[in-house]
N, C-alpha and C positions, 0 to 999 in steps of 0.2 A: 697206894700206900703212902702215907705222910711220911715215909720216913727210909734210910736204905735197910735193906734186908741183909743178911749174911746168907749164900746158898752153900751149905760145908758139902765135900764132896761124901755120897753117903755110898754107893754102889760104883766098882769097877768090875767091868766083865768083860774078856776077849771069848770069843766065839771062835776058833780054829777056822781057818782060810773062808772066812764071810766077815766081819767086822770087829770094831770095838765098842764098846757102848759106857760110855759115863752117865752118871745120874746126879745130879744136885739137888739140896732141896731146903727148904724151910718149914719148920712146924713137923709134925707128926702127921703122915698123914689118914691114920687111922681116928685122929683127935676131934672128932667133929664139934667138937667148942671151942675151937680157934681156925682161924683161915691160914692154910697152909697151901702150899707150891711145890714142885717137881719141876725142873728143866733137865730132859734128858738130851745128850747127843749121841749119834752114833758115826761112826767115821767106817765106810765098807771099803773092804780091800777092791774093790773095783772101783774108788774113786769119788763114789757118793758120799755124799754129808747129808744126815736128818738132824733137826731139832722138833721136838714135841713139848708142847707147855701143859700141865696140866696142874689146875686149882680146886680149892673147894671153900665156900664159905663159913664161917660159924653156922653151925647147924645146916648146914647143907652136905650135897655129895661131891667126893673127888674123882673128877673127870679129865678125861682129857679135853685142851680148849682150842689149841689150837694146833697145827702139825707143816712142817714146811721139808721136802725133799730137793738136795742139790743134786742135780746129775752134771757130771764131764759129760761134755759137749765134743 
C-alpha cells in the first residue's frame, strides 16, 4: 500500500476460560471492488498469542494469508 491504513477495531469477543480475540480491519470485507484487510489476535488464557492476517484484492477472494502461533515456553 502507498499509503498508511487505519485498522478500526471492528470485532471484540472473550470466549469464557479459553481466550480473547480482537479483530481489525480495513475495507469491507465482503466488498470485492476494493482491497481490504483483517488483522486478528487472539490472546489464550494459557499464555498463547495468535495473529492471523487475512486479505483480498479488488475483484478477488478474502482469504486468509498468513497465520503465526506464540506459545510459553
Amino acid at each position: 500500500m502507498p499509503t498508511v491504513c487505519v485498522f478500526k477495531l471492528r470485532r471484540f469477543r472473550r470466549i469464557p476460560g479459553n481466550k480473547t480475540i480482537f479483530i481489525f480491519g480495513f475495507g469491507e470485507r465482503s466488498d470485492e471492488k476494493i482491497f481490504r484487510e483483517e488483522i486478528s489476535i487472539e490472546i489464550w488464557d494459557a499464555g498463547n498469542i495468535a495473529y492471523n492476517y487475512y486479505w483480498g484484492e479488488a475483484g478477488g477472494h478474502f482469504l486468509s494469508r498468513s497465520t503465526v502461533i506464540m506459545r510459553k515456553l
